[in-house]
PDB file as gemmi writes it, atoms N, CA and C in Angstrom:
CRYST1    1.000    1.000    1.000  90.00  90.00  90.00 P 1                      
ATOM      1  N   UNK A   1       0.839  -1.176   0.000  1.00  0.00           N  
ATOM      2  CA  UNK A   1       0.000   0.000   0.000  1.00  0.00           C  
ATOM      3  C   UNK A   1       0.887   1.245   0.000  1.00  0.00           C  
ATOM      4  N   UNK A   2       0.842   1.958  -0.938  1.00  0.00           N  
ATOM      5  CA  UNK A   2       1.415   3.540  -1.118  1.00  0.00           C  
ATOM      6  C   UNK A   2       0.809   4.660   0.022  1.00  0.00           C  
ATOM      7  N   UNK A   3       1.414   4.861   0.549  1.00  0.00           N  
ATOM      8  CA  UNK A   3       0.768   6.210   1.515  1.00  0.00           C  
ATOM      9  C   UNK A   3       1.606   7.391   1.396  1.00  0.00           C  
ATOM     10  N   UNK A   4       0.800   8.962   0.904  1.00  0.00           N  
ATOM     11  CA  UNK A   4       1.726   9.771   0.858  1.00  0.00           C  
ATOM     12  C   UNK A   4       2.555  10.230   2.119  1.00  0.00           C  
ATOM     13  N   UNK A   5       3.821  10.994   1.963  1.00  0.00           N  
ATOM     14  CA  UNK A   5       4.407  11.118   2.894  1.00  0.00           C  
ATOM     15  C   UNK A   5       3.787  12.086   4.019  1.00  0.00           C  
ATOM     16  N   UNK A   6       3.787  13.564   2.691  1.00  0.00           N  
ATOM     17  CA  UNK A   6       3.088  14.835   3.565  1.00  0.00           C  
ATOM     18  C   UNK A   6       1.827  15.245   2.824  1.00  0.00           C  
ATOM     19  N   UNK A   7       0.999  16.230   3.480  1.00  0.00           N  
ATOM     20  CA  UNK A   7       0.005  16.689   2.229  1.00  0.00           C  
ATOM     21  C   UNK A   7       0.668  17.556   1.343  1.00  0.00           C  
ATOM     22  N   UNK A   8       1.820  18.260   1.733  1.00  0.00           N  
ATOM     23  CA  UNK A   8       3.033  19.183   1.041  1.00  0.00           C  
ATOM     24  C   UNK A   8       2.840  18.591  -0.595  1.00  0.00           C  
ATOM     25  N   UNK A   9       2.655  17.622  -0.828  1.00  0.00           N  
ATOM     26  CA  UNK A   9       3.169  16.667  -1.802  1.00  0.00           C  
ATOM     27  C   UNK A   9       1.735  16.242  -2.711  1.00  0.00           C  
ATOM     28  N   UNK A  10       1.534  17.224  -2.540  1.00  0.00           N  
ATOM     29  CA  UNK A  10      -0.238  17.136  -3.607  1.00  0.00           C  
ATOM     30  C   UNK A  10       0.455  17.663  -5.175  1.00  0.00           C  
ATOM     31  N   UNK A  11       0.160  16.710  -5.373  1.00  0.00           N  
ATOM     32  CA  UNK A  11       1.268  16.469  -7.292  1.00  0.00           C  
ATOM     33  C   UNK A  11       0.113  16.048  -8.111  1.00  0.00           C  
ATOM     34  N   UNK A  12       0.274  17.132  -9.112  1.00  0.00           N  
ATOM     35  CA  UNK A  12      -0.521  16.601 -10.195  1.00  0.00           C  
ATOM     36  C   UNK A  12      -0.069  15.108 -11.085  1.00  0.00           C  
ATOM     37  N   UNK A  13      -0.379  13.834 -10.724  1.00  0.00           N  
ATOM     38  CA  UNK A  13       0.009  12.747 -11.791  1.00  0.00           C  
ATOM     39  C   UNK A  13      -1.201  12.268 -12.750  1.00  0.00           C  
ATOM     40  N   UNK A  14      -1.084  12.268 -13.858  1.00  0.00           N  
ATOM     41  CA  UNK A  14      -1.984  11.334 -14.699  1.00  0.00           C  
ATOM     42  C   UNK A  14      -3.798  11.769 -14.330  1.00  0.00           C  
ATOM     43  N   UNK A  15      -3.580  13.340 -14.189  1.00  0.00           N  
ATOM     44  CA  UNK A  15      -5.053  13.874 -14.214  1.00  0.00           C  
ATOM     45  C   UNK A  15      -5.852  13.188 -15.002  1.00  0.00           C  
ATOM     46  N   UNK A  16      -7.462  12.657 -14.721  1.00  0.00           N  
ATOM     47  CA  UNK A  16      -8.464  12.198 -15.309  1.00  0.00           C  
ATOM     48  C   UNK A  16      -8.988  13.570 -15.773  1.00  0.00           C  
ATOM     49  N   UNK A  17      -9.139  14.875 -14.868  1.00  0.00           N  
ATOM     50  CA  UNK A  17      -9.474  16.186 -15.391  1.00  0.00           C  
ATOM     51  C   UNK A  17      -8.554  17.000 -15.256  1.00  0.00           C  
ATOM     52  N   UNK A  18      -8.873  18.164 -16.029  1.00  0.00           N  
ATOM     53  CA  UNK A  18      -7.536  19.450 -15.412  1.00  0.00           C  
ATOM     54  C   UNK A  18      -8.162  19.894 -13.949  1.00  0.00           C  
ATOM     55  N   UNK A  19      -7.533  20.282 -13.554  1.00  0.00           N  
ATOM     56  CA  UNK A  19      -7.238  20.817 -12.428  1.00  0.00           C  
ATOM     57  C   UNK A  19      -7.732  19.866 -10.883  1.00  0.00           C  
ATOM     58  N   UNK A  20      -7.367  18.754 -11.170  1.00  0.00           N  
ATOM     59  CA  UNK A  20      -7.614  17.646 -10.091  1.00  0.00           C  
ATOM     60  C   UNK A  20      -6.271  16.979 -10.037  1.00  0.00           C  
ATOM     61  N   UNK A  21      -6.269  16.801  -8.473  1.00  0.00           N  
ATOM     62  CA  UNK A  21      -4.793  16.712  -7.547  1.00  0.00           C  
ATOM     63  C   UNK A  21      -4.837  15.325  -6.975  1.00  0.00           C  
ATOM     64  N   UNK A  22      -3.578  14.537  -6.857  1.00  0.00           N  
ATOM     65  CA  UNK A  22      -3.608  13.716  -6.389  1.00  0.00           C  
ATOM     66  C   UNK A  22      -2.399  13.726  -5.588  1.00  0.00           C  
ATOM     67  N   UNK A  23      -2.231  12.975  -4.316  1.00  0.00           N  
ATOM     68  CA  UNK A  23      -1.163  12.271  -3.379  1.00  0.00           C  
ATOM     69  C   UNK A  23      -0.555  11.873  -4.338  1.00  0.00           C  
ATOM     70  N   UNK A  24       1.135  12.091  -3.865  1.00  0.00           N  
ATOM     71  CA  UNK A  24       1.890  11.179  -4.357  1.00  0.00           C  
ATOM     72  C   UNK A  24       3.085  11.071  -3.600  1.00  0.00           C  
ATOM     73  N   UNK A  25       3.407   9.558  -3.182  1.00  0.00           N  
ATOM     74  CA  UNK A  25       4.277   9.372  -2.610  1.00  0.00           C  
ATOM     75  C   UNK A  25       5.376  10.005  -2.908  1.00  0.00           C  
ATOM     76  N   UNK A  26       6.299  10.126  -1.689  1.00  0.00           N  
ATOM     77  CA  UNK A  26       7.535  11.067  -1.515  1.00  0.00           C  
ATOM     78  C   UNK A  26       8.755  10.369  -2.451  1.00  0.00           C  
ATOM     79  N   UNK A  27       8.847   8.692  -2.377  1.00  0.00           N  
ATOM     80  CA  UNK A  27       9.350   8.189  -3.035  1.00  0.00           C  
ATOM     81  C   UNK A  27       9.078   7.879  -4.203  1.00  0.00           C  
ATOM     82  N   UNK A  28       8.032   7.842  -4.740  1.00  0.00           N  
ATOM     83  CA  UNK A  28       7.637   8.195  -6.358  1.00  0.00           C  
ATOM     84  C   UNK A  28       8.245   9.649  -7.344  1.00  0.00           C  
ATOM     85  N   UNK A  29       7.790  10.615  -6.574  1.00  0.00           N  
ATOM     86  CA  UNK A  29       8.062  11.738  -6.902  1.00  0.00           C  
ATOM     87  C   UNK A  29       9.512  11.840  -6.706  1.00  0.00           C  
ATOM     88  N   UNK A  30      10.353  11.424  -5.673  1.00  0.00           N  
ATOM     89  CA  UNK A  30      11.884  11.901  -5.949  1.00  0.00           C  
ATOM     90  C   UNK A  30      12.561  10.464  -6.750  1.00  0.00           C  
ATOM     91  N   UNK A  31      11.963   9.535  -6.858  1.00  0.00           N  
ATOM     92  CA  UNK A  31      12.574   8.454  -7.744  1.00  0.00           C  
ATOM     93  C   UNK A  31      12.455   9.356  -9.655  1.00  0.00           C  
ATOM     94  N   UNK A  32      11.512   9.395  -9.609  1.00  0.00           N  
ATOM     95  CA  UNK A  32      10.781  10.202 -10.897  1.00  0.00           C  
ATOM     96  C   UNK A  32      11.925  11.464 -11.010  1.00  0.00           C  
ATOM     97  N   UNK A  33      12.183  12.363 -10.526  1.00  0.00           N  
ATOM     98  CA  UNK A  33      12.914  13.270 -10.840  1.00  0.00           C  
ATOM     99  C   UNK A  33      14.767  12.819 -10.621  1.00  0.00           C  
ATOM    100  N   UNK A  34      14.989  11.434 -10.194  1.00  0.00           N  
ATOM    101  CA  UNK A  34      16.256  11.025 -10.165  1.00  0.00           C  
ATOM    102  C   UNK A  34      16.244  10.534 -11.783  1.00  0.00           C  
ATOM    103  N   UNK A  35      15.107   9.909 -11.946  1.00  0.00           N  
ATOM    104  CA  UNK A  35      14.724   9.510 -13.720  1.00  0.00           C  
ATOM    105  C   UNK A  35      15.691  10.075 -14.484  1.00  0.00           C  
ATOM    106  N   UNK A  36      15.089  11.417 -14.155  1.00  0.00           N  
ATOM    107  CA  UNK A  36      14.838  12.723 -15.279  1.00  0.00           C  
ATOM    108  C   UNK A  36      16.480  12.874 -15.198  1.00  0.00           C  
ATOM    109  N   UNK A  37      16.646  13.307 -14.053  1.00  0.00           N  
ATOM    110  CA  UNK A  37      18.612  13.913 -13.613  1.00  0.00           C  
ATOM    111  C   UNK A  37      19.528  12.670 -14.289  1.00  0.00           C  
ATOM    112  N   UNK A  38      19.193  11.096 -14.282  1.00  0.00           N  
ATOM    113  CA  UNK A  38      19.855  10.295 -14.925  1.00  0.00           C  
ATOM    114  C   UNK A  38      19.872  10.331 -16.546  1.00  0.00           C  
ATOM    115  N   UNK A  39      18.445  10.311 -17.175  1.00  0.00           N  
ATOM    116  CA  UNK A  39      18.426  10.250 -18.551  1.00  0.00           C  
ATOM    117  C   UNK A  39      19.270  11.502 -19.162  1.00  0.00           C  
ATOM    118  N   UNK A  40      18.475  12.627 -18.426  1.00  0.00           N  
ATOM    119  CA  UNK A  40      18.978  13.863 -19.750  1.00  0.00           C  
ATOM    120  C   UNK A  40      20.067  15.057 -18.756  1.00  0.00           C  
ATOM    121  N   UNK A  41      19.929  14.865 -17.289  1.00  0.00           N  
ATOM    122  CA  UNK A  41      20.654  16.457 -17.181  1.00  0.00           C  
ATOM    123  C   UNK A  41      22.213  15.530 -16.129  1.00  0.00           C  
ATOM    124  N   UNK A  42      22.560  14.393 -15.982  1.00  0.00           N  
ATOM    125  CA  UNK A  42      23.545  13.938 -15.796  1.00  0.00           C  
ATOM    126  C   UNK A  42      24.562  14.557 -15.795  1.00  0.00           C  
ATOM    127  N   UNK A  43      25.073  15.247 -17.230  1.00  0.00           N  
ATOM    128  CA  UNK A  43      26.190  15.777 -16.945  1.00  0.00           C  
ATOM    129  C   UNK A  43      25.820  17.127 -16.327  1.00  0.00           C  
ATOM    130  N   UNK A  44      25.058  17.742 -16.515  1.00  0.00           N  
ATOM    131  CA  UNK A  44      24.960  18.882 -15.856  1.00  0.00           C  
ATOM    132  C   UNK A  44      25.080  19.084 -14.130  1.00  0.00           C  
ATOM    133  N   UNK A  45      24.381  17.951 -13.830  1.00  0.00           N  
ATOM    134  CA  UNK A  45      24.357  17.456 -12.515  1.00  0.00           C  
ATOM    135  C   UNK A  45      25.839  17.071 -11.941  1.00  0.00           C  
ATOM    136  N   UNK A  46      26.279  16.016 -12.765  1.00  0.00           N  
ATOM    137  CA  UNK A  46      27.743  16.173 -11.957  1.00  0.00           C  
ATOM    138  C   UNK A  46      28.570  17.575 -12.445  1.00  0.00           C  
ATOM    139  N   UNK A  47      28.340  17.828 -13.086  1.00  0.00           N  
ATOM    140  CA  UNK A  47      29.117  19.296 -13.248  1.00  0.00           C  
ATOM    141  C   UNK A  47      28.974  20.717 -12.092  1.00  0.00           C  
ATOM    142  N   UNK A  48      27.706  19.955 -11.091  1.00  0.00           N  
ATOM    143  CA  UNK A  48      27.147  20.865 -10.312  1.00  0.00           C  
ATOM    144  C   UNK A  48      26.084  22.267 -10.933  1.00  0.00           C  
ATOM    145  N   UNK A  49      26.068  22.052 -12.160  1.00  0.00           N  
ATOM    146  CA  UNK A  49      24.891  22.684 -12.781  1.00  0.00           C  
ATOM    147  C   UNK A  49      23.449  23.164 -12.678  1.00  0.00           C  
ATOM    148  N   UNK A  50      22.822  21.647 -12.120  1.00  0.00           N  
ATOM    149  CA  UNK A  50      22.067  21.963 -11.436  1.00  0.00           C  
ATOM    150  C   UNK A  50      21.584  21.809  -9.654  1.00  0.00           C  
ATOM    151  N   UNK A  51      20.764  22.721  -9.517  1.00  0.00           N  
ATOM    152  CA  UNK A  51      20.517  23.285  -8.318  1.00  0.00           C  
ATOM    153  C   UNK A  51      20.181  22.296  -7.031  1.00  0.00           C  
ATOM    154  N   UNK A  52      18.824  21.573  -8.137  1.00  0.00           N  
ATOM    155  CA  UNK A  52      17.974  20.295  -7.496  1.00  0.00           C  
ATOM    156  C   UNK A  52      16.738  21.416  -6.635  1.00  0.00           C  
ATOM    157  N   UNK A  53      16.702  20.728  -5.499  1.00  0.00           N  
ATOM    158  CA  UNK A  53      15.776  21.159  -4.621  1.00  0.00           C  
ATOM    159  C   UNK A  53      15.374  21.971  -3.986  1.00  0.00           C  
ATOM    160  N   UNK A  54      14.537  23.033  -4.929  1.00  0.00           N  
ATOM    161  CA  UNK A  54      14.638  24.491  -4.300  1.00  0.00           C  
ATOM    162  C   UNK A  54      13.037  24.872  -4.802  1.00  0.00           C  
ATOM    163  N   UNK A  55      12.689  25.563  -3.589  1.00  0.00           N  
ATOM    164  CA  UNK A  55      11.348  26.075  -4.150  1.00  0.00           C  
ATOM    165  C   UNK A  55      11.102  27.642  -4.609  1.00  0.00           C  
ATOM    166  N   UNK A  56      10.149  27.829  -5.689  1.00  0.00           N  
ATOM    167  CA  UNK A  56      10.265  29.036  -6.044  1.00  0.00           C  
ATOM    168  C   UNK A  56      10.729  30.673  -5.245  1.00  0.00           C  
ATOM    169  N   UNK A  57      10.292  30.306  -4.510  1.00  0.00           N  
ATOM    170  CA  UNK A  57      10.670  31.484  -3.382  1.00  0.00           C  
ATOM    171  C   UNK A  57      11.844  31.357  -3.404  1.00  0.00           C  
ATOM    172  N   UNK A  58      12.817  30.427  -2.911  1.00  0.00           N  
ATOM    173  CA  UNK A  58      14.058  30.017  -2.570  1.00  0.00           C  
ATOM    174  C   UNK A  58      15.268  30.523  -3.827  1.00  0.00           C  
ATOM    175  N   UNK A  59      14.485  30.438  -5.034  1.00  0.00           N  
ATOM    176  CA  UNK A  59      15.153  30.768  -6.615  1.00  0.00           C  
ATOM    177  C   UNK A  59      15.139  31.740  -6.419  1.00  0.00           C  
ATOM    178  N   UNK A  60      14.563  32.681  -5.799  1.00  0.00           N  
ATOM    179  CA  UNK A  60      13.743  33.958  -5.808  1.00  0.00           C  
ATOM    180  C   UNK A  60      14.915  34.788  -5.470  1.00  0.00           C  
ATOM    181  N   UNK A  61      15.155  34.355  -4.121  1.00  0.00           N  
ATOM    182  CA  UNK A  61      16.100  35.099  -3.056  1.00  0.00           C  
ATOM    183  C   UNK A  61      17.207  34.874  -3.402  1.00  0.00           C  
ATOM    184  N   UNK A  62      17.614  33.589  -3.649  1.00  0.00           N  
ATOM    185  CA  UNK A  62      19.211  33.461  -4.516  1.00  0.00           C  
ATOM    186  C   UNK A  62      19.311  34.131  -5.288  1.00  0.00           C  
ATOM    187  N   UNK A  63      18.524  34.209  -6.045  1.00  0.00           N  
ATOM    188  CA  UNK A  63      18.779  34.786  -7.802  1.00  0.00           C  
ATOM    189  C   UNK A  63      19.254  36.393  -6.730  1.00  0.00           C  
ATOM    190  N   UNK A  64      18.241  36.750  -5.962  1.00  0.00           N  
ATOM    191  CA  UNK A  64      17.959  37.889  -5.965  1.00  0.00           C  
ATOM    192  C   UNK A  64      19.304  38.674  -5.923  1.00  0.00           C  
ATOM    193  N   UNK A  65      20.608  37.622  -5.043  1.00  0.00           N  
ATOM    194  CA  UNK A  65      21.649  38.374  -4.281  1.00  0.00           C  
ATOM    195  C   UNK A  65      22.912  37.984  -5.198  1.00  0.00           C  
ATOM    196  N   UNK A  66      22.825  37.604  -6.567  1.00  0.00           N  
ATOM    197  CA  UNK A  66      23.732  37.346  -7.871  1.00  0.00           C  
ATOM    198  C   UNK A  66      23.361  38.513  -8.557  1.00  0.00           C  
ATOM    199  N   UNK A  67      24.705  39.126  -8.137  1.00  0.00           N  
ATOM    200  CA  UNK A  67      24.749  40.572  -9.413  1.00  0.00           C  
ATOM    201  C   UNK A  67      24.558  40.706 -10.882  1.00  0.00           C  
ATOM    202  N   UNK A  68      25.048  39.326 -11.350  1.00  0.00           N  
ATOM    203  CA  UNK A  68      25.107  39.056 -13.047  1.00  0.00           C  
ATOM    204  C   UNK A  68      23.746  38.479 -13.631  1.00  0.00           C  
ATOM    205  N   UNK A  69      23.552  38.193 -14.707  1.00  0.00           N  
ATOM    206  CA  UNK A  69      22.316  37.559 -15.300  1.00  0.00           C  
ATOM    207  C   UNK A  69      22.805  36.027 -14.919  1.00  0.00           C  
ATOM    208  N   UNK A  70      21.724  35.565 -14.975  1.00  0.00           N  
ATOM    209  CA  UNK A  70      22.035  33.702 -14.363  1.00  0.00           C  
ATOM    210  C   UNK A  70      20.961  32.818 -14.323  1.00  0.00           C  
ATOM    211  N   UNK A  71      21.148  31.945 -14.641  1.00  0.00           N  
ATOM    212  CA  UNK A  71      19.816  30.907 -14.581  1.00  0.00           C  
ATOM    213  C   UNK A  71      20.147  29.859 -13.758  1.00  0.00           C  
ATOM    214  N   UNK A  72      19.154  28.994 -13.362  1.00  0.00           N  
ATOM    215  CA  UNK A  72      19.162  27.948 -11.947  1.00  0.00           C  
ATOM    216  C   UNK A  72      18.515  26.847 -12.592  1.00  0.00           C  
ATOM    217  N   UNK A  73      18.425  26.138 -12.728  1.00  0.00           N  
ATOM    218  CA  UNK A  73      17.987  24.754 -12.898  1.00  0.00           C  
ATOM    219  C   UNK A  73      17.618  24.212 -11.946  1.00  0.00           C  
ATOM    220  N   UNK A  74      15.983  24.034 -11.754  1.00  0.00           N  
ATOM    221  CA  UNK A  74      15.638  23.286 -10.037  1.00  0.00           C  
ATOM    222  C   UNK A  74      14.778  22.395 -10.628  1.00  0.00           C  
ATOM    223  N   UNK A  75      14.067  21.775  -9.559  1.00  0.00           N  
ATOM    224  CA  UNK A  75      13.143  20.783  -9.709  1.00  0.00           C  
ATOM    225  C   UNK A  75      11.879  21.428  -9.017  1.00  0.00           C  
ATOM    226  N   UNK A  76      10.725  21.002 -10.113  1.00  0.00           N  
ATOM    227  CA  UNK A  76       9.229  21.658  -9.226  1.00  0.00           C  
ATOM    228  C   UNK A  76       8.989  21.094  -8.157  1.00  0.00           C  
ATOM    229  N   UNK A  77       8.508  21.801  -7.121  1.00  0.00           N  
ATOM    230  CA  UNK A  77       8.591  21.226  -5.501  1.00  0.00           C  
ATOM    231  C   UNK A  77       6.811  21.316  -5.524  1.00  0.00           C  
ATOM    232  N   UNK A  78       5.860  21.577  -6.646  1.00  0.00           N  
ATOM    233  CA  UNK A  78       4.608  21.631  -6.451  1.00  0.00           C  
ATOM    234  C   UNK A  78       4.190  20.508  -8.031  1.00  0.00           C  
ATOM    235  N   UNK A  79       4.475  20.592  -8.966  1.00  0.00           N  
ATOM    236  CA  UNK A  79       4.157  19.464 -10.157  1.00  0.00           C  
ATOM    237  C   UNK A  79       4.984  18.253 -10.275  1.00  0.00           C  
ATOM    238  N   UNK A  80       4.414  17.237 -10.223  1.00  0.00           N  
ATOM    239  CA  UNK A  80       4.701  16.291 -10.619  1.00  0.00           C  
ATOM    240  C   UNK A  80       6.331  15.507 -11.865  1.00  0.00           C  
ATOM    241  N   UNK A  81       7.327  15.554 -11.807  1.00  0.00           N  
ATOM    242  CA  UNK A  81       8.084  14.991 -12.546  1.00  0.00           C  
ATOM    243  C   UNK A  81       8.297  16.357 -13.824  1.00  0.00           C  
ATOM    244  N   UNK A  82       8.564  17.080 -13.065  1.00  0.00           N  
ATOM    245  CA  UNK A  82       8.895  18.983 -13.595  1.00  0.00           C  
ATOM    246  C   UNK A  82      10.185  19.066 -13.782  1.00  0.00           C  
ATOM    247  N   UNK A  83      10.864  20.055 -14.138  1.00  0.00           N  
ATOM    248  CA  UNK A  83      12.253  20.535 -14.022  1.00  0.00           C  
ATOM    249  C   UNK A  83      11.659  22.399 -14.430  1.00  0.00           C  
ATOM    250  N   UNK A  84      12.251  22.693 -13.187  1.00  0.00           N  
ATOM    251  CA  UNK A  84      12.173  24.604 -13.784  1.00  0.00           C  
ATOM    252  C   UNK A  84      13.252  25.379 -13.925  1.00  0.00           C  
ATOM    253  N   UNK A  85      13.055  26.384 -14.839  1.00  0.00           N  
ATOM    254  CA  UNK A  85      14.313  27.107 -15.413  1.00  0.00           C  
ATOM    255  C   UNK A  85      13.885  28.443 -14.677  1.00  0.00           C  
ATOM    256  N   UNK A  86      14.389  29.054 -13.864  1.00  0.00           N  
ATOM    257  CA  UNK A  86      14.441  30.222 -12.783  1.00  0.00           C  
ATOM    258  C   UNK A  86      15.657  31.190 -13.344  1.00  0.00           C  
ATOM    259  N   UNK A  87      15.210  32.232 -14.050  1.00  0.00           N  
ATOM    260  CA  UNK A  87      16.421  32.840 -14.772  1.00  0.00           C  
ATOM    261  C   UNK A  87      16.197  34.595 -14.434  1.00  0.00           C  
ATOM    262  N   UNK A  88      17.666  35.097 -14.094  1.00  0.00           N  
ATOM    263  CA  UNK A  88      17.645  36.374 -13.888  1.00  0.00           C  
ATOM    264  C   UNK A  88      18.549  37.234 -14.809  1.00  0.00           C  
ATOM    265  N   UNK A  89      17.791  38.248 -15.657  1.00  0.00           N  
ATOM    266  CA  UNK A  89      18.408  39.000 -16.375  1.00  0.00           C  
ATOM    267  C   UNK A  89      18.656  40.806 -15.806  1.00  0.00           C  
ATOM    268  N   UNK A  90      18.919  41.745 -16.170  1.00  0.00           N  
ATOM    269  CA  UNK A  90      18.485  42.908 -15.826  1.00  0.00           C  
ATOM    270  C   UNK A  90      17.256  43.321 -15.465  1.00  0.00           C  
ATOM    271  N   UNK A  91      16.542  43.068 -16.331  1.00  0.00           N  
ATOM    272  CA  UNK A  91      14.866  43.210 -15.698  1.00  0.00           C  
ATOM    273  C   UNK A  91      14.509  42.529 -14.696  1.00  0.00           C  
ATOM    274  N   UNK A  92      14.867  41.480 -14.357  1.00  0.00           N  
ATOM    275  CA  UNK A  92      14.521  41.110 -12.800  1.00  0.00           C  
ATOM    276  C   UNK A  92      14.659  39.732 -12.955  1.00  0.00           C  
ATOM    277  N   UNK A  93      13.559  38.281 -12.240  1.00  0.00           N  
ATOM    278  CA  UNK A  93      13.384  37.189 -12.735  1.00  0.00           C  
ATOM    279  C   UNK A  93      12.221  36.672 -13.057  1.00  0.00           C  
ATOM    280  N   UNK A  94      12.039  35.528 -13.743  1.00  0.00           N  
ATOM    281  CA  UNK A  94      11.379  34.897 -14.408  1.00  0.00           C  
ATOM    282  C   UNK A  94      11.869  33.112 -14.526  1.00  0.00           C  
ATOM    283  N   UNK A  95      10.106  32.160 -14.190  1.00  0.00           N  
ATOM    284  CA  UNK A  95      10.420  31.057 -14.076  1.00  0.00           C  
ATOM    285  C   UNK A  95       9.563  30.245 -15.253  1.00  0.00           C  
ATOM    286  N   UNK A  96      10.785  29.596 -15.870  1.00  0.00           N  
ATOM    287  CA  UNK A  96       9.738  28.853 -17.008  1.00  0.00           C  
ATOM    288  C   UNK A  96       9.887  27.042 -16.475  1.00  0.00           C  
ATOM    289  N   UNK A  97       8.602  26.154 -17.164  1.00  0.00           N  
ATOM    290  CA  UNK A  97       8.984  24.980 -17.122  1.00  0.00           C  
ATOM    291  C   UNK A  97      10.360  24.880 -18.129  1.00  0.00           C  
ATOM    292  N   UNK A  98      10.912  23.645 -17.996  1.00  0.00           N  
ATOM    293  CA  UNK A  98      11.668  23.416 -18.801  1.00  0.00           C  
ATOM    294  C   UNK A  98      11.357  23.537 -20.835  1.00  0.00           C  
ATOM    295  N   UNK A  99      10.192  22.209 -20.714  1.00  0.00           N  
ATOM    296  CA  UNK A  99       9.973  22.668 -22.230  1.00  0.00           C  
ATOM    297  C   UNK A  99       9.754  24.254 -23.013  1.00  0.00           C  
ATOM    298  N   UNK A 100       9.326  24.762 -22.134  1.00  0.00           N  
ATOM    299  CA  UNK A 100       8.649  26.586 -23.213  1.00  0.00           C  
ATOM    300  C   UNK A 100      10.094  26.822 -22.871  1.00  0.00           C  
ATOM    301  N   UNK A 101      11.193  26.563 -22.342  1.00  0.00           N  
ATOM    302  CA  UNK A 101      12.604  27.602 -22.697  1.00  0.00           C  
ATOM    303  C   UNK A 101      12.789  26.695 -23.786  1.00  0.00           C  
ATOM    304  N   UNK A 102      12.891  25.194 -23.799  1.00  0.00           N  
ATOM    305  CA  UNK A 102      14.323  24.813 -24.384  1.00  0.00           C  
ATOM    306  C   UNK A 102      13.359  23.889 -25.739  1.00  0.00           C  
ATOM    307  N   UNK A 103      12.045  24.018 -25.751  1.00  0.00           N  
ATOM    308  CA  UNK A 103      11.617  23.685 -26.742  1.00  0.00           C  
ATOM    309  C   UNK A 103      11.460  22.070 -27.115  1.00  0.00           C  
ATOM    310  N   UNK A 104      11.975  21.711 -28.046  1.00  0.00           N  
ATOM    311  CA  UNK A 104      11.943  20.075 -28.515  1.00  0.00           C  
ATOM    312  C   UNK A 104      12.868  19.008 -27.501  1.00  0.00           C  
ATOM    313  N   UNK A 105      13.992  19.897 -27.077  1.00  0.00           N  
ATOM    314  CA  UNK A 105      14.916  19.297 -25.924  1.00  0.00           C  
ATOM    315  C   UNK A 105      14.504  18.276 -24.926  1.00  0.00           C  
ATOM    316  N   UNK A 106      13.284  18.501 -24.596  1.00  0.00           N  
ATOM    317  CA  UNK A 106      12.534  17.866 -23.594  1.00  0.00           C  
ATOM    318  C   UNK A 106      11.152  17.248 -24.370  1.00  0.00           C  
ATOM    319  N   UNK A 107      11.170  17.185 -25.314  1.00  0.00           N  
ATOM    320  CA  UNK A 107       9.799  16.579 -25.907  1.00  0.00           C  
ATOM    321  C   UNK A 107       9.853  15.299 -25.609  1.00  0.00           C  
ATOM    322  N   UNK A 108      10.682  14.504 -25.424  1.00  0.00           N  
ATOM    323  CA  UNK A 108      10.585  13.242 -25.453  1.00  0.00           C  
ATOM    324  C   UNK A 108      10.996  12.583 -23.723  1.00  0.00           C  
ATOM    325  N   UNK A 109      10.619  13.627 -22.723  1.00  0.00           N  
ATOM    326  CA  UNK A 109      10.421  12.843 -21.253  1.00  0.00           C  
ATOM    327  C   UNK A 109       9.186  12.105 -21.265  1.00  0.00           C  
ATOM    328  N   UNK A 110       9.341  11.266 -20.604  1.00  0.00           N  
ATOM    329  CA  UNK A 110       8.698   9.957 -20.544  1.00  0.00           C  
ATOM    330  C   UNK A 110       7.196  10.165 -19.709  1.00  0.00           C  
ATOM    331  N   UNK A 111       7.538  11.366 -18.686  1.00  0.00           N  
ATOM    332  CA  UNK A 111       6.219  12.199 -18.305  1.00  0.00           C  
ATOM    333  C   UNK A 111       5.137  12.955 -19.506  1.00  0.00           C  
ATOM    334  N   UNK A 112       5.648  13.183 -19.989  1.00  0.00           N  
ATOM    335  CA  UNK A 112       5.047  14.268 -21.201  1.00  0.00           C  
ATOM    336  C   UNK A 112       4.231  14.894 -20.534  1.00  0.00           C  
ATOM    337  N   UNK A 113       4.743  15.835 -19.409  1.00  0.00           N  
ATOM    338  CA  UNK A 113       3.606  16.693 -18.551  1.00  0.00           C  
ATOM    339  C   UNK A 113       4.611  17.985 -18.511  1.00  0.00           C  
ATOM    340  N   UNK A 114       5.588  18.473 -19.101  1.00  0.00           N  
ATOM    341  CA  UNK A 114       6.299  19.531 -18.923  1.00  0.00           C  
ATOM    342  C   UNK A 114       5.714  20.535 -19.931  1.00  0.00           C  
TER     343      UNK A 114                                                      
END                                                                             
């Protein structure tokens, strides 16, 4: 029997409708995003590239105290098997899923929910 960990962890998986939420185990959801870090962002990951586990707020305040333009690579701490691109230019910041930055790059995760 699967039991979620926290209610923190209300993840959209395999909606029957839009905007209906389901539990999902703590170990589903971080097995699922080890997936993702193994198939496609590996090297980035050992390169220390990406961020991992940070919630939007958290991108927020980092970004905030980096003088230069910069982008973060995290994982969604609210959707399901996500990756977000948290990027700061002169104008301030801005958070995209992965696919709307990088386009076809990600068309072929195995979620097809990005």
């Amino acid at each position: 029997m699967k039991l979620p960990v926290a209610e923190e962890y209300q993840l959209r998986k395999n909606s029957t409708t839009e905007g209906e939420w389901k539990l999902v185990p703590f170990f589903e959801w971080f097995f699922k995003l080890a997936e993702i870090v193994n198939k496609y962002l590996y090297s980035m990951w050992y390169d220390g590239l990406v961020f991992g586990f940070c919630s939007k707020e958290d991108s927020e305040n980092l970004l905030r105290c980096i003088p230069r333009s910069v982008l973060l690579v995290r994982f969604s701490d609210i959707e399901y098997g996500k990756i977000k691109i948290s990027v700061k230019d002169r104008n301030g910041g801005e958070h995209y899923a992965a696919k709307k930055l990088f386009g076809r790059i990600f068309d072929d995760f195995s979620c097809q929910n990005m």
